[in-house]
DOTI-147872 format. One record per atom (N, C-alpha, C, O, CB): chain; atom name; z negated, y negated, x negated. Coordinates in Angstrom, 2 decimals. Glycine has a CB too. Layout:
// residues N
ch:A | at:CA | Z:Z | Y:Y | X:X;
...
// end
This chain:
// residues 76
ch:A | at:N | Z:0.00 | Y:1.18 | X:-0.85;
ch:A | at:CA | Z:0.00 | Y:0.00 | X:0.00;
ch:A | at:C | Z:0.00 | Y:-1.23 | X:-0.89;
ch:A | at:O | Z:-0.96 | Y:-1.54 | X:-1.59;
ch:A | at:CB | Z:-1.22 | Y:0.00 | X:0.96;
ch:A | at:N | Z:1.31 | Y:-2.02 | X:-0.81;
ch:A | at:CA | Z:0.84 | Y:-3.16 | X:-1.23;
ch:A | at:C | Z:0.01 | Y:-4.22 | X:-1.19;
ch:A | at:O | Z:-0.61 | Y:-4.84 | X:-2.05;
ch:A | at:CB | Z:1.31 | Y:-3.46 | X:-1.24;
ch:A | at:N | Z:0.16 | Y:-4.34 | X:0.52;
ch:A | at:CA | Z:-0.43 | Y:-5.76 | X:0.86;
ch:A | at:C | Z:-1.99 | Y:-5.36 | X:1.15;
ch:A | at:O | Z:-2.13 | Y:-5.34 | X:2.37;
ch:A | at:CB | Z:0.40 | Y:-6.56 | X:2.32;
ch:A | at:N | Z:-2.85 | Y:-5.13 | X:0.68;
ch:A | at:CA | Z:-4.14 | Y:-4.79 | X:0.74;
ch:A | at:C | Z:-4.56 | Y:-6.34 | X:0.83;
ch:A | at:O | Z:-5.45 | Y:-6.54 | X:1.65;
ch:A | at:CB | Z:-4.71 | Y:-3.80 | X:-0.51;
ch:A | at:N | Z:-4.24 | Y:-7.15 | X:0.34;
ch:A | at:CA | Z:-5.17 | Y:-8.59 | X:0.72;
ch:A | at:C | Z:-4.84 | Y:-8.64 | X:2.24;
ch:A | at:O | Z:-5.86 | Y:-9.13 | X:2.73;
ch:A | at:CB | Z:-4.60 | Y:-10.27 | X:-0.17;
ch:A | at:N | Z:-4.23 | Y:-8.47 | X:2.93;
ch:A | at:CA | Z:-4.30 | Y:-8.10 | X:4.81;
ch:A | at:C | Z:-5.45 | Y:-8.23 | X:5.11;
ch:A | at:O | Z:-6.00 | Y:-9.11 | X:5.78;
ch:A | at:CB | Z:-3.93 | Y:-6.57 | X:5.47;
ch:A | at:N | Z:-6.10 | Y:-6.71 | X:4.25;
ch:A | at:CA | Z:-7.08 | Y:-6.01 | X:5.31;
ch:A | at:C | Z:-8.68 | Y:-6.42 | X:3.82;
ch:A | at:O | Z:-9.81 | Y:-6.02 | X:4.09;
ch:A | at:CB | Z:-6.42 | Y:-3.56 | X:5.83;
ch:A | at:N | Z:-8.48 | Y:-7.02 | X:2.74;
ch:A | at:CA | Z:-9.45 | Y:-7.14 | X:2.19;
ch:A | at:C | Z:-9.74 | Y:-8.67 | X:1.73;
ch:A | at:O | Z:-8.87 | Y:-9.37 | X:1.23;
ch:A | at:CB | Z:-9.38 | Y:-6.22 | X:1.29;
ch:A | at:N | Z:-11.37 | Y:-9.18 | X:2.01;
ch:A | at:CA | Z:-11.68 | Y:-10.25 | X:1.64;
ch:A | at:C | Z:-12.68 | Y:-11.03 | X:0.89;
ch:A | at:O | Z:-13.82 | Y:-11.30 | X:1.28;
ch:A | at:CB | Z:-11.61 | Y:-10.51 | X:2.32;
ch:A | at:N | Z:-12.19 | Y:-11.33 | X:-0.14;
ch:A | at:CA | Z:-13.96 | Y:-11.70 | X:-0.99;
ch:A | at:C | Z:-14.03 | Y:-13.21 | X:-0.44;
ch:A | at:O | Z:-13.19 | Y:-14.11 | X:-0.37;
ch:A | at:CB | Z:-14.07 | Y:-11.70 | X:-3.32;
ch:A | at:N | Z:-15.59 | Y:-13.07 | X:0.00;
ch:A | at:CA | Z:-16.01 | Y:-14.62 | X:0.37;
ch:A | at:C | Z:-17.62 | Y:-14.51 | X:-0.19;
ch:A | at:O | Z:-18.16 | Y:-13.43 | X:0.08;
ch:A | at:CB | Z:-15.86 | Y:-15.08 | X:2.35;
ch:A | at:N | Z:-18.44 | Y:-15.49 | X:-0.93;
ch:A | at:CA | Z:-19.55 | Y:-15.37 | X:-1.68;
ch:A | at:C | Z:-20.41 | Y:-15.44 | X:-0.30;
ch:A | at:O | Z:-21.50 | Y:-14.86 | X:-0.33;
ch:A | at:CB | Z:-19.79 | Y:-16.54 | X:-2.96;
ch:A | at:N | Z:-20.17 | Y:-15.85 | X:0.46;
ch:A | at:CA | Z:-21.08 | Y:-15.71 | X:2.31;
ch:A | at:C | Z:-21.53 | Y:-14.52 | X:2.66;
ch:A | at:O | Z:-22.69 | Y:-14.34 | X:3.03;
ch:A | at:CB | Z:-20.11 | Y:-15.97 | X:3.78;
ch:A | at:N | Z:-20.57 | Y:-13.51 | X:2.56;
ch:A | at:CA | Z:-20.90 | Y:-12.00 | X:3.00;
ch:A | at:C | Z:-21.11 | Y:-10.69 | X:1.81;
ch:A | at:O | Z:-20.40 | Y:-10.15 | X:0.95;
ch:A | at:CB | Z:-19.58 | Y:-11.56 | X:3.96;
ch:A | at:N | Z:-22.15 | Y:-10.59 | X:2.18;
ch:A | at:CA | Z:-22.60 | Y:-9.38 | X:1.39;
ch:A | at:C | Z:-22.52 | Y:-9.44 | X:-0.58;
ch:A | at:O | Z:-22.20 | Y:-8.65 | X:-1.48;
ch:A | at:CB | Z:-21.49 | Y:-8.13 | X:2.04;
ch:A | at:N | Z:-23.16 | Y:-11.19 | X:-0.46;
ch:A | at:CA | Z:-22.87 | Y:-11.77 | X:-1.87;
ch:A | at:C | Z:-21.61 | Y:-11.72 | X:-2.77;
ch:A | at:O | Z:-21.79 | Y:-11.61 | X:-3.98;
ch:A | at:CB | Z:-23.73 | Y:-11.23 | X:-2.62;
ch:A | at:N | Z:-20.18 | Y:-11.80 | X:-2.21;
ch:A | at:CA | Z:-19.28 | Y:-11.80 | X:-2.70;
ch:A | at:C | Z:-18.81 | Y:-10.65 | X:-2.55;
ch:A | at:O | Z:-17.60 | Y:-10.85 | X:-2.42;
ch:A | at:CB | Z:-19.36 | Y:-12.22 | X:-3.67;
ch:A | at:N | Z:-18.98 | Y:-9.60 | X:-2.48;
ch:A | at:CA | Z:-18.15 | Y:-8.26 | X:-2.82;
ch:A | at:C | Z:-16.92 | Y:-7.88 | X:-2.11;
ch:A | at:O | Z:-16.93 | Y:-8.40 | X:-0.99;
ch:A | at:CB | Z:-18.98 | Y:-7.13 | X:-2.62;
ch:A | at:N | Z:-16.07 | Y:-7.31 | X:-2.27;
ch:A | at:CA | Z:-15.05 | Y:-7.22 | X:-1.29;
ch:A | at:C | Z:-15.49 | Y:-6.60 | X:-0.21;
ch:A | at:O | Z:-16.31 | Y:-5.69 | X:-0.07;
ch:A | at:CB | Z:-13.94 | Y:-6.61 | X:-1.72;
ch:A | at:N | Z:-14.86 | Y:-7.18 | X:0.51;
ch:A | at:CA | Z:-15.23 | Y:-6.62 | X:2.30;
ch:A | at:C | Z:-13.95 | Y:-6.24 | X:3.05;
ch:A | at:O | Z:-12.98 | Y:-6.99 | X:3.02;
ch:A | at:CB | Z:-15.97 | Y:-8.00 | X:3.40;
ch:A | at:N | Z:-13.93 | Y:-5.45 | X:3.52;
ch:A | at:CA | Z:-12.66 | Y:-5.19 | X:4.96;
ch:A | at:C | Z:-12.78 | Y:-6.20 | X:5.75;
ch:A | at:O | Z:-13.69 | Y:-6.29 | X:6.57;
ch:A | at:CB | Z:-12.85 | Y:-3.82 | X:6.08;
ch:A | at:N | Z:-11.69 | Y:-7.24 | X:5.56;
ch:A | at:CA | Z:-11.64 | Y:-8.76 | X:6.88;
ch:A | at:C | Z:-12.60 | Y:-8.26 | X:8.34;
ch:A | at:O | Z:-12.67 | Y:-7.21 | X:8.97;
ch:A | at:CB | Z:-9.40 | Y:-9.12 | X:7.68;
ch:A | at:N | Z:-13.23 | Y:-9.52 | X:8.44;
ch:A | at:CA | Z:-14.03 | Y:-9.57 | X:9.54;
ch:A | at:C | Z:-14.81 | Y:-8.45 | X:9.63;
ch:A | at:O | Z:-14.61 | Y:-7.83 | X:10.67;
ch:A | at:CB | Z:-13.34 | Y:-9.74 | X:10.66;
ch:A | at:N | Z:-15.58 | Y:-8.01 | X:8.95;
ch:A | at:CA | Z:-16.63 | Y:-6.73 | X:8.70;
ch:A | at:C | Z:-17.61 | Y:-7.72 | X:7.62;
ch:A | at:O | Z:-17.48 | Y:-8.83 | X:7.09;
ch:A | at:CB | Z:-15.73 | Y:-4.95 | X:7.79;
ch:A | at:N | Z:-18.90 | Y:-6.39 | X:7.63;
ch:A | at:CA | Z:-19.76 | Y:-6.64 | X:6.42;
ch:A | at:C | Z:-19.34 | Y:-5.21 | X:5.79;
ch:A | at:O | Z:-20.17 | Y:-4.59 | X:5.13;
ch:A | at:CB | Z:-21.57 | Y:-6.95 | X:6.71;
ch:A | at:N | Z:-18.38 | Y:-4.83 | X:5.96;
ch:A | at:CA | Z:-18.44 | Y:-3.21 | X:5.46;
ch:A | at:C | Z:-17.79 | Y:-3.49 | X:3.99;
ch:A | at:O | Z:-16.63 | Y:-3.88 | X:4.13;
ch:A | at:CB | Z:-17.36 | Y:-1.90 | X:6.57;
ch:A | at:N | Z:-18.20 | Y:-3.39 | X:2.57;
ch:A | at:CA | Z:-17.84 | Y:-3.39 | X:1.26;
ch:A | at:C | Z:-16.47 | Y:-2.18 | X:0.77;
ch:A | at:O | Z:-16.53 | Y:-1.09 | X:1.33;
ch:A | at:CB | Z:-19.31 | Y:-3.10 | X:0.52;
ch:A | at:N | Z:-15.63 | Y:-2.36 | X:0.05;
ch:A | at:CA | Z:-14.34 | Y:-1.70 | X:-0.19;
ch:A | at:C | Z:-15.18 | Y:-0.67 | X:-1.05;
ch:A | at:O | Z:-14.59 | Y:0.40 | X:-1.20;
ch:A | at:CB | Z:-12.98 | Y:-2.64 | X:-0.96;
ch:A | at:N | Z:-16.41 | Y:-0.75 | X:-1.63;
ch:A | at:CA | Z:-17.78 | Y:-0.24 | X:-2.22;
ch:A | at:C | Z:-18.34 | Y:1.37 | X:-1.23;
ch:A | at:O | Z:-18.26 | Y:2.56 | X:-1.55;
ch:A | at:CB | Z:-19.11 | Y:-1.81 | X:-1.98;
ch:A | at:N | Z:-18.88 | Y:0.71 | X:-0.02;
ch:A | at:CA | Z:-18.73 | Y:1.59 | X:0.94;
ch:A | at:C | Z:-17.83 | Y:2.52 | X:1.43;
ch:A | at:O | Z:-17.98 | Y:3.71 | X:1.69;
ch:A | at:CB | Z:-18.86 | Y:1.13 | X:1.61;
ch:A | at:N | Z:-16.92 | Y:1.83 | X:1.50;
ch:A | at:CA | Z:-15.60 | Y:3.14 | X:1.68;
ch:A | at:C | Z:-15.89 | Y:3.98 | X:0.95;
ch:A | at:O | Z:-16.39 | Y:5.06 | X:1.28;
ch:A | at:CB | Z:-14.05 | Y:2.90 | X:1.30;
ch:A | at:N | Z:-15.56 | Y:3.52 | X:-0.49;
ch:A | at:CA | Z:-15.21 | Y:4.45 | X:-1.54;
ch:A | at:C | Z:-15.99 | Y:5.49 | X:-1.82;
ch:A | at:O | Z:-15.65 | Y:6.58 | X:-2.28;
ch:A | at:CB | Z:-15.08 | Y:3.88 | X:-2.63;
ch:A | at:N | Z:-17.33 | Y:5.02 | X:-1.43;
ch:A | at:CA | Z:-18.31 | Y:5.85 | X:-1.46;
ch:A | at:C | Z:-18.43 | Y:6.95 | X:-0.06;
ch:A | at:O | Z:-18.77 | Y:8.13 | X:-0.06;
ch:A | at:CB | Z:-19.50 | Y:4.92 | X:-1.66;
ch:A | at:N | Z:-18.18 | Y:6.41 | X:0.64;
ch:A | at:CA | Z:-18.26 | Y:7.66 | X:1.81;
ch:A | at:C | Z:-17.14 | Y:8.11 | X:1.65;
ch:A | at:O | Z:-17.11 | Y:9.07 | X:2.42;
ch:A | at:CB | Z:-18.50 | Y:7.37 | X:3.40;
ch:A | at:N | Z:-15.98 | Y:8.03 | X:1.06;
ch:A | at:CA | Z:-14.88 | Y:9.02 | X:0.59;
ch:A | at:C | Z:-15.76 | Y:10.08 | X:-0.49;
ch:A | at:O | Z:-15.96 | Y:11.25 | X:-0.16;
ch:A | at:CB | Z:-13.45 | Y:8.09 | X:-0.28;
ch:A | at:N | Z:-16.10 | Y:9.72 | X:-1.39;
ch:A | at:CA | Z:-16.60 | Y:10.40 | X:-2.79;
ch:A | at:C | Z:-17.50 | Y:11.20 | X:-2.31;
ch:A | at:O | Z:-17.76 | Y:12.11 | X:-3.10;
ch:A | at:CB | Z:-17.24 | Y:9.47 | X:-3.97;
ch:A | at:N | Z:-18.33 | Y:11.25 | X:-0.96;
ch:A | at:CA | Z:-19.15 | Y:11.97 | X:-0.33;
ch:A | at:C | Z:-18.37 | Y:13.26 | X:-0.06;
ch:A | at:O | Z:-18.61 | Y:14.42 | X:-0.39;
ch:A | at:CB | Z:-19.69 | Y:11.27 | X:0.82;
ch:A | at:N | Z:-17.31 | Y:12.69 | X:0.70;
ch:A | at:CA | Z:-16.52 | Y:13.93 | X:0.88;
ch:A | at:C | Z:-16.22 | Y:13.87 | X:2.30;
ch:A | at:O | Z:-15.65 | Y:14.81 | X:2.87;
ch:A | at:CB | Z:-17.26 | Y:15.28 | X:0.46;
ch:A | at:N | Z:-16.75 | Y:12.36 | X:3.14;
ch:A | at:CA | Z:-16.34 | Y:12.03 | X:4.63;
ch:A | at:C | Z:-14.86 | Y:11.60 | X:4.71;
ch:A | at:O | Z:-14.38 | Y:10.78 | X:3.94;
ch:A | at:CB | Z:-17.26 | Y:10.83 | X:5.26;
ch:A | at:N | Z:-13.95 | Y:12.40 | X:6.00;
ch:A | at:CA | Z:-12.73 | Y:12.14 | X:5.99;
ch:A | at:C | Z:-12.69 | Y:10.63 | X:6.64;
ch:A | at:O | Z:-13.51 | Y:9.80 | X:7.04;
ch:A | at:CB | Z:-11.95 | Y:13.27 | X:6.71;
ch:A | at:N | Z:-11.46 | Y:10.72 | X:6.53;
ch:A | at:CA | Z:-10.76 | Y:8.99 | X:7.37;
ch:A | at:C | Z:-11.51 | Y:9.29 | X:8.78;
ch:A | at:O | Z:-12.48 | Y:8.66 | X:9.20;
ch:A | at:CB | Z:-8.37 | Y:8.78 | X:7.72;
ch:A | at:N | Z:-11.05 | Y:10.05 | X:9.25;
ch:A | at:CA | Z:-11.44 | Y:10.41 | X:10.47;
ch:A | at:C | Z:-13.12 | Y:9.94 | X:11.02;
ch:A | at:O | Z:-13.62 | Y:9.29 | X:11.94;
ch:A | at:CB | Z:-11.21 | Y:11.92 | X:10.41;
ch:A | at:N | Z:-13.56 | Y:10.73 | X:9.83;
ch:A | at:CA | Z:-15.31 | Y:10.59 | X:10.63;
ch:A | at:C | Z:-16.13 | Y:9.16 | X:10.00;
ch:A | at:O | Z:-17.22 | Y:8.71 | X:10.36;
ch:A | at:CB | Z:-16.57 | Y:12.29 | X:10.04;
ch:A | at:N | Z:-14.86 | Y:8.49 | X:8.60;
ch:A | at:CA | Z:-15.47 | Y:7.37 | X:8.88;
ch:A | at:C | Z:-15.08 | Y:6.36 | X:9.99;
ch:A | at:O | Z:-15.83 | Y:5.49 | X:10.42;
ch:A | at:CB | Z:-15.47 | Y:6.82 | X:7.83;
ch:A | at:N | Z:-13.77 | Y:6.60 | X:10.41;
ch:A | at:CA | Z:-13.65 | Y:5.73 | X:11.52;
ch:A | at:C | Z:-14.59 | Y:5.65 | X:12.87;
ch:A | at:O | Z:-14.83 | Y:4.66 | X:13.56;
ch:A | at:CB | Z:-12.45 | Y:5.98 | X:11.91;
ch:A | at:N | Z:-15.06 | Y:7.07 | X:13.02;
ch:A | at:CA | Z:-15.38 | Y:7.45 | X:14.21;
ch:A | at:C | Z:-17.33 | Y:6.91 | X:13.92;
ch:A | at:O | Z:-18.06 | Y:6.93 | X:14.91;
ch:A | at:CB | Z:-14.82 | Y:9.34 | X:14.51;
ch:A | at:N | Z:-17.77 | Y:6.59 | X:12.88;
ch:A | at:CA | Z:-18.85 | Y:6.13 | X:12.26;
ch:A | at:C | Z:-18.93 | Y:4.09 | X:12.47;
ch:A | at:O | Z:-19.87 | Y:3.33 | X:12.72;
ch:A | at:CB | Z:-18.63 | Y:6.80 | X:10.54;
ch:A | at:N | Z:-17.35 | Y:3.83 | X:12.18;
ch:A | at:CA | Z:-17.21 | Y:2.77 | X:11.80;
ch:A | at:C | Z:-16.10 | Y:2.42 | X:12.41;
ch:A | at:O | Z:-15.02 | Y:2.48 | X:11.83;
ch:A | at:CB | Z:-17.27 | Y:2.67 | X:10.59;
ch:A | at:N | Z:-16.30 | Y:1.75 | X:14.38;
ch:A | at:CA | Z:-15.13 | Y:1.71 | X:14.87;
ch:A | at:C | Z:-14.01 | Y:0.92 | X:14.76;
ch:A | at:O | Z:-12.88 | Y:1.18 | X:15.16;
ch:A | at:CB | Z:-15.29 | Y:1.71 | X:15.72;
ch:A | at:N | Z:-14.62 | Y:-0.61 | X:13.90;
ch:A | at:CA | Z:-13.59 | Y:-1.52 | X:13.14;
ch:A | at:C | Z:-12.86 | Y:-1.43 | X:12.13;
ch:A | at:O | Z:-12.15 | Y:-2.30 | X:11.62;
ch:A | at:CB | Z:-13.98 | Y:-2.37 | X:12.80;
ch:A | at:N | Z:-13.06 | Y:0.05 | X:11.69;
ch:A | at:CA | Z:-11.79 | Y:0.48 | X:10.96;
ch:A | at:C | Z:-10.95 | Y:1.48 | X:10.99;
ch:A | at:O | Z:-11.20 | Y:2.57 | X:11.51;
ch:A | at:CB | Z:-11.95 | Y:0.56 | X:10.00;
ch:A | at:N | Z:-10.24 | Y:1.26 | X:10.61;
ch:A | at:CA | Z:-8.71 | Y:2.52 | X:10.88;
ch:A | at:C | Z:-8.11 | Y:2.84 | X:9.64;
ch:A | at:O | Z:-8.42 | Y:2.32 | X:8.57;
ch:A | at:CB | Z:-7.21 | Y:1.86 | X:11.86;
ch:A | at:N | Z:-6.81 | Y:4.16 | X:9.88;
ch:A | at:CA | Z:-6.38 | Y:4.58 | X:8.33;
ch:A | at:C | Z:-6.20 | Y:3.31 | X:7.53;
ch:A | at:O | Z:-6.93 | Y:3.09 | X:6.57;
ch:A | at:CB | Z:-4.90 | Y:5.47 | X:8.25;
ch:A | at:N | Z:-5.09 | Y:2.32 | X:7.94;
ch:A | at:CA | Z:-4.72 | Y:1.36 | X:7.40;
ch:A | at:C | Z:-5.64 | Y:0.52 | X:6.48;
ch:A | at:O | Z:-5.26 | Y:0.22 | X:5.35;
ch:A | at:CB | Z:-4.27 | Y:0.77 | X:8.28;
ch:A | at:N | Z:-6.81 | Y:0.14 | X:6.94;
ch:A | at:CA | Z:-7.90 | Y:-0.30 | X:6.27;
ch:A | at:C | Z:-8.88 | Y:0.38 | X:5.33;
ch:A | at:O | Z:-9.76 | Y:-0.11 | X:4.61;
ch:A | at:CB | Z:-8.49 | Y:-0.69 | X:7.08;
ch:A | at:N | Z:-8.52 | Y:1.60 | X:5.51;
ch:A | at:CA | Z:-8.94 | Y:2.78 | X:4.66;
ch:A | at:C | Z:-8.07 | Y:2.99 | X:3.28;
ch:A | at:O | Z:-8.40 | Y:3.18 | X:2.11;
ch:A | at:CB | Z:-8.80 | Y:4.11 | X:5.58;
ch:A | at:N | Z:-6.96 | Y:2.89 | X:3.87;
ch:A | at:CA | Z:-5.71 | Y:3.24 | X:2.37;
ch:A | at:C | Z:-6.01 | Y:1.90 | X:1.79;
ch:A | at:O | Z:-6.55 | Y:2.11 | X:0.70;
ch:A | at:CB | Z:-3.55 | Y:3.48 | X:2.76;
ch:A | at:N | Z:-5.89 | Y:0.42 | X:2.03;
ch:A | at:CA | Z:-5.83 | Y:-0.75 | X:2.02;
ch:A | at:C | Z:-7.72 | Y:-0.65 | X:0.88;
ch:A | at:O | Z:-7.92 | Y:-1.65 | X:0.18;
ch:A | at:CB | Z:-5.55 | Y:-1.52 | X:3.92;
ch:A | at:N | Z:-8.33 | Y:-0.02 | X:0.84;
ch:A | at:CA | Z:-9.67 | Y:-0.31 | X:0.06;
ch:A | at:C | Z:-9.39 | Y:0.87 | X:-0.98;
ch:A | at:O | Z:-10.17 | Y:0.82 | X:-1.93;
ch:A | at:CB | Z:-11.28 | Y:-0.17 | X:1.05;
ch:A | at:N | Z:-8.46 | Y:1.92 | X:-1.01;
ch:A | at:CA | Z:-8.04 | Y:2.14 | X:-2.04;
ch:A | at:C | Z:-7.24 | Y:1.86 | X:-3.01;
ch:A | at:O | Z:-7.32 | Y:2.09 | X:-4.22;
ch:A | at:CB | Z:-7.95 | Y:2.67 | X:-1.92;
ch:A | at:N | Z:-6.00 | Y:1.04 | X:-2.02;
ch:A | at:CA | Z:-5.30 | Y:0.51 | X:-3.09;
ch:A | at:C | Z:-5.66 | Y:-0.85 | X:-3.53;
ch:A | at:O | Z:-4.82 | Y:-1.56 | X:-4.08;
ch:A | at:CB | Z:-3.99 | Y:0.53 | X:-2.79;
ch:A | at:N | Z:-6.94 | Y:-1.27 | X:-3.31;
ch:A | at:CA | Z:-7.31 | Y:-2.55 | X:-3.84;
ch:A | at:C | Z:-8.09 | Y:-1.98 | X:-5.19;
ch:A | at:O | Z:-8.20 | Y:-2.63 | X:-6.23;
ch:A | at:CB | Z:-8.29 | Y:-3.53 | X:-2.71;
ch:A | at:N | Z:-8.45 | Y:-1.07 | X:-5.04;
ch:A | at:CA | Z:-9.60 | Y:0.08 | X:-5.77;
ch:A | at:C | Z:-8.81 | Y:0.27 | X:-6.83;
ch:A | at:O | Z:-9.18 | Y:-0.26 | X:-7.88;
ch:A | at:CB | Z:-10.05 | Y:1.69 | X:-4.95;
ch:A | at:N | Z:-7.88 | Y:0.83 | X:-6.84;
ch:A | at:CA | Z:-6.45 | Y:0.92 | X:-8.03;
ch:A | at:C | Z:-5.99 | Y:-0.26 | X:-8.54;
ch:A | at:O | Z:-5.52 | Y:-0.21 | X:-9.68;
ch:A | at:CB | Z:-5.03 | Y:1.51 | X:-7.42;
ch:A | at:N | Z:-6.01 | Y:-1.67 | X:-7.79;
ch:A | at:CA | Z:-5.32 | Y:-2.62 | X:-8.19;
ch:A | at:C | Z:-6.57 | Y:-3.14 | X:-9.13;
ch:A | at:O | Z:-6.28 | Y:-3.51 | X:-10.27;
ch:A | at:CB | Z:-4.64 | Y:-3.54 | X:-7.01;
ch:A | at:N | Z:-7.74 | Y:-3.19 | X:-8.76;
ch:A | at:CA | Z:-8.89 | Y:-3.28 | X:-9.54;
ch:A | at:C | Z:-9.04 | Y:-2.81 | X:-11.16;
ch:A | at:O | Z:-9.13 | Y:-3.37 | X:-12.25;
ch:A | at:CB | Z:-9.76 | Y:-2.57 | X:-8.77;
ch:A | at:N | Z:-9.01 | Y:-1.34 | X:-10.60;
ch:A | at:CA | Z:-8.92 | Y:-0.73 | X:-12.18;
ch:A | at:C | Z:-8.00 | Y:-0.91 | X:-12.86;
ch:A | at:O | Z:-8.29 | Y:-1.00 | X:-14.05;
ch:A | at:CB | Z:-8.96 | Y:0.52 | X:-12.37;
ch:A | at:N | Z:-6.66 | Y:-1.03 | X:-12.55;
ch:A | at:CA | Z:-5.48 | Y:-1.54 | X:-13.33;
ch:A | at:C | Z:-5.79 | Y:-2.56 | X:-13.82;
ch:A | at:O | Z:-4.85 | Y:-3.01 | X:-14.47;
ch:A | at:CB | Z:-4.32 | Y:-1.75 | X:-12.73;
ch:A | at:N | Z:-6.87 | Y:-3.32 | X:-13.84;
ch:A | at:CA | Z:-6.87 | Y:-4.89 | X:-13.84;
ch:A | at:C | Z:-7.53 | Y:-5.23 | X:-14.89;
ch:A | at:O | Z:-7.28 | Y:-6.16 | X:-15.66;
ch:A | at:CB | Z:-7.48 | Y:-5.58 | X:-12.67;
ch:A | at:N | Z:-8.90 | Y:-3.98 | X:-14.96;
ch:A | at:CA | Z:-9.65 | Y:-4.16 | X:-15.97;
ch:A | at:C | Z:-9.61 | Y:-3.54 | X:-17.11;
ch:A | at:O | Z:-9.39 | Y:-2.34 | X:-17.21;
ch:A | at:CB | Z:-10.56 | Y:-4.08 | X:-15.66;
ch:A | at:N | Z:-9.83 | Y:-4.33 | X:-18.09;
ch:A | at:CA | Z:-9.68 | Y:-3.99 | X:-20.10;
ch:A | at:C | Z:-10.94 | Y:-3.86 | X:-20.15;
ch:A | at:O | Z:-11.83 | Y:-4.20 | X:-19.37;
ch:A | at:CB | Z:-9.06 | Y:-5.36 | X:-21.46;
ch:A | at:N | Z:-10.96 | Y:-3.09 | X:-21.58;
ch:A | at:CA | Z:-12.04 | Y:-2.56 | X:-22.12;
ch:A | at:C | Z:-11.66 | Y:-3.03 | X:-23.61;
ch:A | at:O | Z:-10.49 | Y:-2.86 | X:-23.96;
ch:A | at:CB | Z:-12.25 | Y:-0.95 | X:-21.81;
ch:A | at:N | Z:-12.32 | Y:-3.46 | X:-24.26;
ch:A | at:CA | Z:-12.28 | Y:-4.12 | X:-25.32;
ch:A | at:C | Z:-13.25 | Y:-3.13 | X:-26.22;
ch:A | at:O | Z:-14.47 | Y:-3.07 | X:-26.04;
ch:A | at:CB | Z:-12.69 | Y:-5.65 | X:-25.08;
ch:A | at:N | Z:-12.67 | Y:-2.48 | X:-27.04;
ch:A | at:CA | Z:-13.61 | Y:-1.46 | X:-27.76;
ch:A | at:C | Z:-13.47 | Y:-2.17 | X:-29.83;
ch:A | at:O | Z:-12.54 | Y:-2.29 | X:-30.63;
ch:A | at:CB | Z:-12.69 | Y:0.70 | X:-27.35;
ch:A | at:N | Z:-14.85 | Y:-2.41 | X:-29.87;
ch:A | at:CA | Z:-15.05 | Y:-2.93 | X:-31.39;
ch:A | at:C | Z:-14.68 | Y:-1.85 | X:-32.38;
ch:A | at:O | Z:-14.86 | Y:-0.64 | X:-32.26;
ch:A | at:CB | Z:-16.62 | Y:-3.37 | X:-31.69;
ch:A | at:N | Z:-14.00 | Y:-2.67 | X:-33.65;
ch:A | at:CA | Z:-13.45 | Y:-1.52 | X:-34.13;
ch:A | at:C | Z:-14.07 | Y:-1.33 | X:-35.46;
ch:A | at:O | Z:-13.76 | Y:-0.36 | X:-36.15;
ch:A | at:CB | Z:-11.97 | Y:-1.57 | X:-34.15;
// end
Protein backbone atom coordinates (compact mmCIF):
# COMPACT_ATOMS: atom_id res chain seq x y z
CA UNK A 1 0.00 0.00 0.00
CA UNK A 2 1.23 3.16 -0.84
CA UNK A 3 -0.86 5.76 0.43
CA UNK A 4 -0.74 4.79 4.14
CA UNK A 5 -0.72 8.59 5.17
CA UNK A 6 -4.81 8.10 4.30
CA UNK A 7 -5.31 6.01 7.08
CA UNK A 8 -2.19 7.14 9.45
CA UNK A 9 -1.64 10.25 11.68
CA UNK A 10 0.99 11.70 13.96
CA UNK A 11 -0.37 14.62 16.01
CA UNK A 12 1.68 15.37 19.55
CA UNK A 13 -2.31 15.71 21.08
CA UNK A 14 -3.00 12.00 20.90
CA UNK A 15 -1.39 9.38 22.60
CA UNK A 16 1.87 11.77 22.87
CA UNK A 17 2.70 11.80 19.28
CA UNK A 18 2.82 8.26 18.15
CA UNK A 19 1.29 7.22 15.05
CA UNK A 20 -2.30 6.62 15.23
CA UNK A 21 -4.96 5.19 12.66
CA UNK A 22 -6.88 8.76 11.64
CA UNK A 23 -9.54 9.57 14.03
CA UNK A 24 -8.70 6.73 16.63
CA UNK A 25 -6.42 6.64 19.76
CA UNK A 26 -5.46 3.21 18.44
CA UNK A 27 -1.26 3.39 17.84
CA UNK A 28 0.19 1.70 14.34
CA UNK A 29 2.22 0.24 17.78
CA UNK A 30 -0.94 -1.59 18.73
CA UNK A 31 -1.68 -3.14 15.60
CA UNK A 32 1.54 -4.45 15.21
CA UNK A 33 1.46 -5.85 18.31
CA UNK A 34 -1.81 -7.66 18.26
CA UNK A 35 -0.59 -9.02 14.88
CA UNK A 36 2.79 -10.40 16.60
CA UNK A 37 0.33 -11.97 19.15
CA UNK A 38 -0.88 -13.93 16.52
CA UNK A 39 -4.63 -12.03 16.34
CA UNK A 40 -5.99 -12.14 12.73
CA UNK A 41 -7.37 -8.99 10.76
CA UNK A 42 -10.47 -10.41 11.44
CA UNK A 43 -10.63 -10.59 15.31
CA UNK A 44 -8.88 -7.37 15.47
CA UNK A 45 -11.52 -5.73 13.65
CA UNK A 46 -14.21 -7.45 15.38
CA UNK A 47 -12.26 -6.13 18.85
CA UNK A 48 -11.80 -2.77 17.21
CA UNK A 49 -14.87 -1.71 15.13
CA UNK A 50 -13.14 1.52 13.59
CA UNK A 51 -10.96 -0.48 11.79
CA UNK A 52 -10.88 -2.52 8.71
CA UNK A 53 -8.33 -4.58 6.38
CA UNK A 54 -7.40 -1.36 4.72
CA UNK A 55 -6.27 0.30 7.90
CA UNK A 56 -4.66 -2.78 8.94
CA UNK A 57 -2.37 -3.24 5.71
CA UNK A 58 -2.02 0.75 5.83
CA UNK A 59 -0.06 0.31 9.67
CA UNK A 60 2.04 -2.14 8.04
CA UNK A 61 3.09 -0.51 5.30
CA UNK A 62 3.84 2.55 7.31
CA UNK A 63 5.77 -0.08 9.60
CA UNK A 64 8.03 -0.92 6.45
CA UNK A 65 8.19 2.62 5.32
CA UNK A 66 9.54 3.28 8.89
CA UNK A 67 12.18 0.73 8.92
CA UNK A 68 13.33 1.54 5.48
CA UNK A 69 13.84 4.89 6.87
CA UNK A 70 15.97 4.16 9.65
CA UNK A 71 20.10 3.99 9.68
CA UNK A 72 22.12 2.56 12.04
CA UNK A 73 25.32 4.12 12.28
CA UNK A 74 27.76 1.46 13.61
CA UNK A 75 31.39 2.93 15.05
CA UNK A 76 34.13 1.52 13.45
Amino acid sequence: MENWQKYISINPEIRSGKPCISGTRITVSDVLSYLAAGMSMEEIIEDFPALDKEKIIATLSFAAYRDNMTKIAFAS
